[in-house]
C-alpha positions in Angstrom: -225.2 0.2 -18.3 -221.9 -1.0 -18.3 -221.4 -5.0 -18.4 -223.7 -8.0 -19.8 -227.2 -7.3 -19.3 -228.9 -9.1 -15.6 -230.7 -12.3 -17.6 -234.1 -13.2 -15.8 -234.8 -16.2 -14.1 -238.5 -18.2 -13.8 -240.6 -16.3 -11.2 -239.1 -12.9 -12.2 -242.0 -10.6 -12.9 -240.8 -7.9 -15.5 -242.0 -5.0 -17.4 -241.5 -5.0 -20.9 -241.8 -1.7 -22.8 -240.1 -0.7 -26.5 -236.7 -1.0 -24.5 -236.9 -4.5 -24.7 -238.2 -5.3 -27.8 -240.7 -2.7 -30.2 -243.4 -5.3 -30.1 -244.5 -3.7 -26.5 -245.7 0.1 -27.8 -248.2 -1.2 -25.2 -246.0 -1.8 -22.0 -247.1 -5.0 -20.2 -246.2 -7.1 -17.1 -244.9 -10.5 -17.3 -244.2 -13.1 -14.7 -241.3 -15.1 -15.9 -241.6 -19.3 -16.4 -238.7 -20.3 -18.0 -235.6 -18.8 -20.4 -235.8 -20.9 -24.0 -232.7 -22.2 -25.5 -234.3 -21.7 -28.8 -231.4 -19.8 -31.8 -231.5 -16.1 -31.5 -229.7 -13.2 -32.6 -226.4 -12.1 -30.2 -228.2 -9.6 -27.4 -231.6 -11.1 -27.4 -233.4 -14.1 -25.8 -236.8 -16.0 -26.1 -239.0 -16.2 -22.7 -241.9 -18.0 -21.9 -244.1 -16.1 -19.3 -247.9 -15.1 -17.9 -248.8 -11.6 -19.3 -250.4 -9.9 -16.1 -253.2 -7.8 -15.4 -253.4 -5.5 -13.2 -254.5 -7.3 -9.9 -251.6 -9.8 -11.1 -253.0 -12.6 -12.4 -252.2 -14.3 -15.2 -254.6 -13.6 -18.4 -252.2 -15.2 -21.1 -249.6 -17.3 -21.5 -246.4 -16.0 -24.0 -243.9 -16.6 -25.5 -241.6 -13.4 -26.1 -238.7 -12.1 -28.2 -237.3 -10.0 -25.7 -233.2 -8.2 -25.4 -232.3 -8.5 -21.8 -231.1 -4.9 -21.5 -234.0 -3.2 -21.9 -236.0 -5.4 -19.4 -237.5 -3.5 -15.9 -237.4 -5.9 -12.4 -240.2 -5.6 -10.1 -239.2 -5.3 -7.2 -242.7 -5.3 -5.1 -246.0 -6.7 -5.8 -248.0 -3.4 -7.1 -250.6 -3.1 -4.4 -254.4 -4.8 -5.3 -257.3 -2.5 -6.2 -260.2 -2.1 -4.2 -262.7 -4.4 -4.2 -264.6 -3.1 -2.0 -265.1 -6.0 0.6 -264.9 -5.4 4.1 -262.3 -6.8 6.1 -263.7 -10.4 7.7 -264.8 -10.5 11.7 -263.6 -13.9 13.7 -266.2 -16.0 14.1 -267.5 -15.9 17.7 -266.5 -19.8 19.1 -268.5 -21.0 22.1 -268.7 -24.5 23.6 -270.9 -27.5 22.0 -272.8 -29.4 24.1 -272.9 -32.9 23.1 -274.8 -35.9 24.5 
């Protein structure tokens, strides 16, 4: 990659693996809150975020050590699993008699 690394912005959702930081041998998926201004080394930031499961929704909240460069944008929501509901019918409306 050639240039300053993209730096995220609250509501990114990302995927962090050992690229950004070695603390992820367990990739995860984070929705982004905010960027902290806290001291760092040059290259790296602190990010509070939601870790994500996989039906995206938040199971933790985190603060992470992270180096913008090795961070992976979501582009598109990954799609739900099955639950295994069936899709809702309209309710049939008829007239109310009052009086």
């Amino acid at each position: 990659m050639t240039g300053p690394a993209r730096k995220p912005k609250t509501g990114d959702v990302l995927r962090l693996t050992r690229a950004a930081s070695v603390q992820f041998a367990r990739p995860i998926t984070v929705r982004v809150i905010r960027i902290l201004d806290w001291p760092t080394y040059d290259g790296w930031l602190w990010l509070d975020g939601y870790e994500l499961n996989a039906a995206r929704d938040a199971v933790a909240r985190r603060s992470l050590f992270v180096m913008p460069a090795g961070l992976i944008w979501e582009t598109s929501p990954a799609p739900a699993p099955a639950s295994g509901r069936t899709a809702r019918r309209p309710v049939a409306r008829t007239p109310l008699r009052v009086g």
